[in-house]
Structure formats: structure tokens, C-alpha cells
C-alpha positions in Angstrom: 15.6 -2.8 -101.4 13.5 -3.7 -98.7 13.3 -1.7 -95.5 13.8 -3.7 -92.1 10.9 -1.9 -90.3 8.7 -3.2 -93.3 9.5 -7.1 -92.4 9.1 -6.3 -89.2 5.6 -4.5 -89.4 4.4 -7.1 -91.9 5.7 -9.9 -89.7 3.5 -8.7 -86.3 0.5 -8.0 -88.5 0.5 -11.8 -90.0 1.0 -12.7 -86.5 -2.0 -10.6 -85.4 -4.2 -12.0 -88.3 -3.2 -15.8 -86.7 -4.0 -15.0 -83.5 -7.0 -13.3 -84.4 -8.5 -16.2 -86.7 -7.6 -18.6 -84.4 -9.1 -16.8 -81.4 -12.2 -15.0 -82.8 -13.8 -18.1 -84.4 -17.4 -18.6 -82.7 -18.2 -21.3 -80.3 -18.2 -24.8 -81.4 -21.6 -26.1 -80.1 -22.4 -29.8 -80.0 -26.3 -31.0 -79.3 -26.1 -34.5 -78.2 -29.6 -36.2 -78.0 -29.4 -38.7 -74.9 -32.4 -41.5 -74.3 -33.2 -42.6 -71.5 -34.8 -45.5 -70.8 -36.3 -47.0 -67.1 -37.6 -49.8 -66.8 -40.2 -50.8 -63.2 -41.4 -53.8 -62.6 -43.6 -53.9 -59.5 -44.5 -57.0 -57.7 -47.1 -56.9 -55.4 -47.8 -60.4 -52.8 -51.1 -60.8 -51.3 -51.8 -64.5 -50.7 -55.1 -65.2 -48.7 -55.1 -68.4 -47.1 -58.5 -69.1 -45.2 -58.5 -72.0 -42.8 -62.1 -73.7 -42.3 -62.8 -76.3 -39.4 -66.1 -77.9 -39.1 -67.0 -79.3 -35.8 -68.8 -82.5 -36.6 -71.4 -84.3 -33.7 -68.8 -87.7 -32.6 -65.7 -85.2 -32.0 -64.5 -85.1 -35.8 -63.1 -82.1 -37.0 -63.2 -81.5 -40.7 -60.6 -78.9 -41.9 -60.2 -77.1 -44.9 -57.5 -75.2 -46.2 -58.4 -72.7 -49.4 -55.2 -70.6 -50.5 -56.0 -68.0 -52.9 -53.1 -65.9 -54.9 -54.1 -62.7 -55.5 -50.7 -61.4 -56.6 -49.8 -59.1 -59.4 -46.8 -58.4 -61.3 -46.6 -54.6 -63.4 -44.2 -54.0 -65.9 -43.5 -50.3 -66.8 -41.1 -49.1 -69.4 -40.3 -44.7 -70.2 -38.3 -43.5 -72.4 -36.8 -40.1 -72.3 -35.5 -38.1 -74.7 -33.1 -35.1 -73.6 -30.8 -32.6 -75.2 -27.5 -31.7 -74.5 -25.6 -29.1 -75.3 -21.9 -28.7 -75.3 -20.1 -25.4 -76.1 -16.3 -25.4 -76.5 -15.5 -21.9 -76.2 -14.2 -21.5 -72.4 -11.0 -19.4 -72.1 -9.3 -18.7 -69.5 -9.9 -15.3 -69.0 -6.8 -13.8 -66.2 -3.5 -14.9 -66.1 -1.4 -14.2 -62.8 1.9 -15.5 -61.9 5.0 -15.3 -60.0 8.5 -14.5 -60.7 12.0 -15.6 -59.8 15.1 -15.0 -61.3 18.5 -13.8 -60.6 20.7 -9.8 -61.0 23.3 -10.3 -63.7 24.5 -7.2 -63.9 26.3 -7.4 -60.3 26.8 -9.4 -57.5 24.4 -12.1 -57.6 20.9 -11.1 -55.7 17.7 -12.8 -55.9 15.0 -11.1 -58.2 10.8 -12.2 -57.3 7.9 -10.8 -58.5 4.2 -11.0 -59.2 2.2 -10.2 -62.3 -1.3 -10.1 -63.0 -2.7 -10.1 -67.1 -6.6 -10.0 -68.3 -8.3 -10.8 -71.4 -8.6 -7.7 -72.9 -9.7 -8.2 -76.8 -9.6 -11.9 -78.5 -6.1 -13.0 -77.8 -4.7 -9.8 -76.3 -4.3 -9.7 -72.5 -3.3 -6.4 -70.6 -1.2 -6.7 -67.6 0.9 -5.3 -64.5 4.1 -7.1 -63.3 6.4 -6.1 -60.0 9.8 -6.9 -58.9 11.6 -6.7 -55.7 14.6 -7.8 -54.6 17.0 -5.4 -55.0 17.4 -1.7 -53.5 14.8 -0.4 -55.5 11.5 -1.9 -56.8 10.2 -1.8 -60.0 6.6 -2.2 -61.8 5.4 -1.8 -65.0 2.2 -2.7 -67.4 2.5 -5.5 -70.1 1.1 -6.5 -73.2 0.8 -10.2 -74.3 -0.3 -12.4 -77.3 -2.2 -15.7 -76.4 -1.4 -18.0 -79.8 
């Protein structure tokens, strides 16, 4: 026949190996290669425009106009390749919280608390927890499974 601590024991341990292959795994890394590509086009104006008038003997004046376009146009195109790397491992690493609740065992009196956990080990977190509320405080150190 089969003992009752026996399930038990064999049911936290196939729990444990869960959490443990689903929390121990190593990082999931991503390199994304990103171009970048700029193009510049530069226009530069520089229009000359000379203005010639001849004086001519009878009170002529012969004017010439010469307008010369010296402007340039430059068209510049880079490309840049850069890497990028993503890691998907980030895990919260405290858990704190606050507590409400209620005395059942006598007249109705409001329970509140605080409790503070940290990552210890993989899934495991290690904790404290306090209570107050009623004539006497209470306190205590926890264990918890992250699945």
C-alpha cells in the first residue's frame, strides 16, 4: 500500500523539478541587426549677378547685365549597420506587500500587515510577514514558490 507521506514528498519534489526547469533555463538573447540609412542633400545658392554701365560721349548709357549661377547641389547617402541585443531574463527580484483581513475566531477586529520576500535561489523567495491588529502582534519568516 502506498504511504500518504510518500505522495506527498513525491508531489513537492515534481513541483520543485517544475519550478526549477522553468526558472533556471538561461537567458533568451535576441541580436537584432538594425540599418540605418541618412540620406543629406545640401544645396548651396550663390548667384553672381554683375551689373556693367558704360557711359558713352552724347549721354548714352549702355548697360549690361551678366548673371552667373554658381550653385551646387550634394547628395550624401550612409548607411549604418548596428547590433542590438535583447535579453529576456529580467525577474523581479523582491516581493513586498500589505495585508488585510479580518479575526474569525472572536468578535470581529480588523487584521493588517506587511511582508517583505527576496529571491533567494531560482524560484525560491525567503521572506518576513507582520501582523497587527489585535492585542498582540505577531511576525514570522516565510518561504514561497514563484511557478
Amino acid at each position: 500500500m502506498i504511504n500518504k507521506n510518500y505522495i506527498i514528498i513525491t508531489g513537492v519534489l515534481m513541483l520543485v523539478a517544475f519550478a526549477g526547469g522553468r526558472f533556471l533555463v538561461p537567458a533568451k538573447v535576441v541580436t537584432k541587426i538594425v540599418t540605418q540609412t541618412q540620406t543629406v542633400t545640401v544645396h548651396d545658392t550663390n548667384v553672381v549677378t554683375v551689373v556693367k554701365e558704360v557711359d558713352k560721349p552724347g549721354g548714352e548709357v549702355d548697360k549690361t547685365t551678366t548673371t552667373t549661377d554658381l550653385s551646387t547641389s550634394n547628395t550624401d547617402t550612409t548607411s549604418k549597420d548596428t547590433d542590438k541585443t535583447v535579453t529576456d531574463n529580467e525577474k523581479p527580484q523582491w516581493h513586498v506587500g500589505a495585508t488585510y483581513g479580518a479575526n474569525l475566531n472572536s468578535s470581529p477586529t480588523a487584521l493588517y500587515g506587511v511582508r517583505a520576500e527576496k529571491r533567494f535561489l531560482g524560484p525560491i523567495f525567503l521572506g518576513a510577514w507582520g501582523m497587527s491588529g489585535t492585542s498582540a502582534t505577531s511576525g514570522g519568516l516565510s518561504v514561497s514558490l514563484e511557478f
